[in-house]
C-alpha angles and dihedrals in degrees: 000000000000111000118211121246101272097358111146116263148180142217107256091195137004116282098198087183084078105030087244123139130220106275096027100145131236157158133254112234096168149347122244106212102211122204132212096030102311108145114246116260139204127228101216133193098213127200151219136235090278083055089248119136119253094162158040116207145176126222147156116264086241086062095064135061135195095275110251098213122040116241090222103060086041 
């Protein structure tokens, strides 16, 4: 699945690299196209619990999920 540039998304599993927990929400800032088979990445802002962003991170498409609660309405 393709994300769209700053669409709302979730962790789909810990990534315990950057002390983050499945379902941690963020936003996508940009697409990273791989070649020779890599799979395509995200870069993310993710955010706290006040829904501010306290990181930028890079992870692999499979790493991420459609967010099931809009930031906006939390």
């Amino acid at each position: 699945m393709k994300f769209e540039l700053f669409s709302e998304v979730q962790l789909e599993e810990d990534i315990p690299a950057h002390n983050l927990h499945q379902g941690t929400s963020a936003i996508i800032i940009d697409y990273c196209s791989r070649y020779g088979g890599q799979e395509d990445g995200y870069l993310l802002e993710v955010l706290d619990a006040n829904n501010l962003a306290f990181d930028v991170i890079a992870v692999p498409a499979s790493k991420i999920e459609v967010a099931t609660a809009n930031i906006s309405q939390q």
